[in-house]
matplotlib code that plots the C-alpha trace (Angstrom):
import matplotlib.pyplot as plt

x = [2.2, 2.8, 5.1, 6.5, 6.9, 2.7, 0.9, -1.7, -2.4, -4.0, -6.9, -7.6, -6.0, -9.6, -11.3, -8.3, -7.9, -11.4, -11.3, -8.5, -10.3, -13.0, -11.3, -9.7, -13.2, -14.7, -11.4, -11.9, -16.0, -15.4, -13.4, -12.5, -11.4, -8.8, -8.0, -5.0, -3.8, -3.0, -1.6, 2.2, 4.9, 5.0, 1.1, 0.5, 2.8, 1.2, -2.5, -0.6, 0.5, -3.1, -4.7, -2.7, -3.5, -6.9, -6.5, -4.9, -7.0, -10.2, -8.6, -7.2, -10.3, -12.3, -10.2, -10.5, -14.4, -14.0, -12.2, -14.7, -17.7, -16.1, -15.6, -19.5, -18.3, -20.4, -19.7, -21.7, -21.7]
y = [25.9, 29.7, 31.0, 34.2, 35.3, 35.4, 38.7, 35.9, 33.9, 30.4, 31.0, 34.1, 34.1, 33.5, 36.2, 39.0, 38.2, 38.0, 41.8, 42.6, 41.9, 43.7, 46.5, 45.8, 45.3, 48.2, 50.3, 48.6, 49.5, 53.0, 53.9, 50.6, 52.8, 54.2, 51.6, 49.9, 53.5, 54.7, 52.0, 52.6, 49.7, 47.8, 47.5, 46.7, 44.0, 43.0, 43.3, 40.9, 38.7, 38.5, 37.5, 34.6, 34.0, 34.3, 31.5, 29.3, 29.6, 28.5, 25.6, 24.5, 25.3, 23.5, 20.6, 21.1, 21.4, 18.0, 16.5, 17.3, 16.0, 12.7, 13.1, 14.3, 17.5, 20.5, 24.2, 27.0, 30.7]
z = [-16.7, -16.9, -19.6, -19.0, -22.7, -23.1, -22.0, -19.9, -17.7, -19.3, -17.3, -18.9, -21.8, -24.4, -22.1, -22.9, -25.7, -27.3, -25.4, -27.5, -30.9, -30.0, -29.6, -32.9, -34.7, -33.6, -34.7, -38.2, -37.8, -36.9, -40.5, -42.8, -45.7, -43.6, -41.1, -42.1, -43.7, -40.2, -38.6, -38.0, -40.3, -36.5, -36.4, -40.2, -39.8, -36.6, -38.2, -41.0, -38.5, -36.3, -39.8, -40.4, -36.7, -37.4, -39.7, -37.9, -34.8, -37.4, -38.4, -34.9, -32.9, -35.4, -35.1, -31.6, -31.8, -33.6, -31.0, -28.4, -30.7, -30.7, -26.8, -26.4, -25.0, -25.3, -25.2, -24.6, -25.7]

ax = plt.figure().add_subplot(projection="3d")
ax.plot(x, y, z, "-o")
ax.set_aspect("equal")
plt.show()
C-alpha cells in the first residue's frame, strides 16, 4: 500500500535509501572534524533524528533477522 507522505515506493524504498547514507558516509569520510559543524540547525537536527533511526532500524531489523531464522529464511548480500 503506497503512502503518499514517504519519499518511496516500498519496492524501492531499502535501495534509495541505503543510496542516501552513502552519500551521508562519505560526506562524514571526506571531513569528520567538521562535518556536523556545517550542517544548517534543520540538518543537525535531521542528522539527530537519522541516529536515533539508526538505532531503531538495528534493533527492528534484528528482530526481523530473528524472525526469519525461525522461519528458515535466508538473505543474501
Amino acid at each position: 500500500m503506497a503512502n503518499s507522505r514517504f519519499p518511496n515506493m516500498s519496492y524501492c524504498m531499502c535501495e534509495n535509501t541505503v543510496a542516501a547514507l552513502v552519500q551521508i558516509i562519505e560526506h562524514m569520510d571526506e571531513d569528520p572534524e567538521n562535518f556536523l559543524q556545517d550542517l544548517s540547525m534543520t540538518e543537525l537536527n535531521s542528522f539527530n533524528r537519522l541516529y536515533e533511526l539508526c538505532k531503531e532500524f538495528r534493533r527492528t531489523a534484528d528482530f526481523v533477522a530473528e524472525c526469519a531464522d525461525e522461519l528458515e529464511l535466508t538473505t543474501e548480500e
